[in-house]
N, C-alpha and C positions, 0 to 999 in steps of 0.2 A: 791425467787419467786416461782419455783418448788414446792418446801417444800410446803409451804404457801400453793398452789394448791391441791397438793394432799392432805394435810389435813383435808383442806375443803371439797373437794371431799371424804374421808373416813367418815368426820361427815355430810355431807348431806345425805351419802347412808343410814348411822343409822338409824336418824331422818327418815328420807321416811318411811325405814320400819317400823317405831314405831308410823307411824302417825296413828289418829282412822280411823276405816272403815268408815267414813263418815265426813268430813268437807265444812262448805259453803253449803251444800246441794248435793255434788257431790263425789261418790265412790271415795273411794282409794283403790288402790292393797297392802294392808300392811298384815302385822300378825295378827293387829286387824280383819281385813276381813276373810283372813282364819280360824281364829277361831270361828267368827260366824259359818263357812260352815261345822264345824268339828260336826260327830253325837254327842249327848249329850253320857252323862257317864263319867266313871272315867279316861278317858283315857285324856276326853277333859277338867276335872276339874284340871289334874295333868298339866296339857300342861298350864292353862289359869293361876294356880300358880306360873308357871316357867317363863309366860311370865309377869306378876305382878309384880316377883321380879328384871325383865331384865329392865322392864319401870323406876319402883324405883331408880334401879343403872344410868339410862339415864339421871332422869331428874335431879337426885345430882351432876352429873360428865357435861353434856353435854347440859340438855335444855336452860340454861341462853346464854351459847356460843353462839348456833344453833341461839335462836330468836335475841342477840342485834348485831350478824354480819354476819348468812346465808341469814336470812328472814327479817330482817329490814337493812337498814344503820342509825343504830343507833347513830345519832347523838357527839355523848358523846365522841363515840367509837371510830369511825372514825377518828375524830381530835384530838387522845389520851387523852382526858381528864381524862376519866374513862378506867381503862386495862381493858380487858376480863379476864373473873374469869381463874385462871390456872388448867389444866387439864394435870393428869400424863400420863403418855406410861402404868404404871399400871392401870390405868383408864378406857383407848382405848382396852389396851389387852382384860381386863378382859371381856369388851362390849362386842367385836368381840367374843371371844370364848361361851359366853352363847349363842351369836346370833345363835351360828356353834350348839349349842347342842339343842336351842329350835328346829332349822332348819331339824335336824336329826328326832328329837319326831317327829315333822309333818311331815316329809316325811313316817317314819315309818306308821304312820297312814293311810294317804290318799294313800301309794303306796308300803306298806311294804319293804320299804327301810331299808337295813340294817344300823343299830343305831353305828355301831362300826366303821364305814367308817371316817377316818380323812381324807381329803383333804390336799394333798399336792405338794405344785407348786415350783420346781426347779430353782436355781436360775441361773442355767448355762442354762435353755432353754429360759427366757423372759427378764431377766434381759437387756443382753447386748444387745438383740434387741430395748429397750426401750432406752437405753443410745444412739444406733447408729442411732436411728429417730431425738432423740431429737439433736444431733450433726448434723445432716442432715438439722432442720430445723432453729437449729440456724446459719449455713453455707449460707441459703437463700438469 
């Protein structure tokens, strides 16, 4: 059930960001948005191909997922009729990491962020705090 959650929750956070700058008639805070606000030029032509090709990989690996069991309860789905299409860890990985480098280009842009910066989260500092809430809260 964990599992399940957090997965969901890694492919809704995608999806968000990959949603267009406008749905329904109401802003969204995505990549699409910021790339509207990016000056024109080649910096933001190189950026809107990189993120062209992130969408591409989304909706092959990810959008059927997202719509028939984040944003619908898809019938079918639901009561196993139909599985949800399978999606690799090589799939996810590869999302997450273009997301990490378009994220980089724009930050370089909008804030001369250095591009070479990897993120990196220790697993001796968050890990066992997350394991000892979640023992905490199923102790309840």
């Amino acid at each position: 059930m964990l599992r399940e959650a957090l997965i969901d929750s890694v492919f809704m956070s995608i999806a968000r960001l990959l949603d267009p700058a406008v749905s329904l008639g109401k802003d969204n805070l995505s990549i699409s948005r910021i790339l509207l606000n990016m000056p024109p030029g080649k910096e933001r032509d190189q950026t809107k191909q990189q993120y062209d090709e992130l969408v591409s990989l989304y909706n092959s690996a990810l959008r059927h997922w997202r719509n028939r069991k984040l944003s619908h309860n898809d019938l079918m789905t639901i009561t196993g009729m139909s599985p949800l299409p399978e999606v690799s860890y090589k799939e996810i990985s590869e999302l997450i990491d273009k997301i990490n480098q378009l994220a980089r280009r724009i930050g370089h842009v909008f804030e001369e962020v250095d591009k070479s910066f990897v993120p990196y989260i220790s697993n001796d500092s968050w890990v066992w705090r997350l394991v000892e809430s979640l023992k905490k809260g199923i102790s309840k």
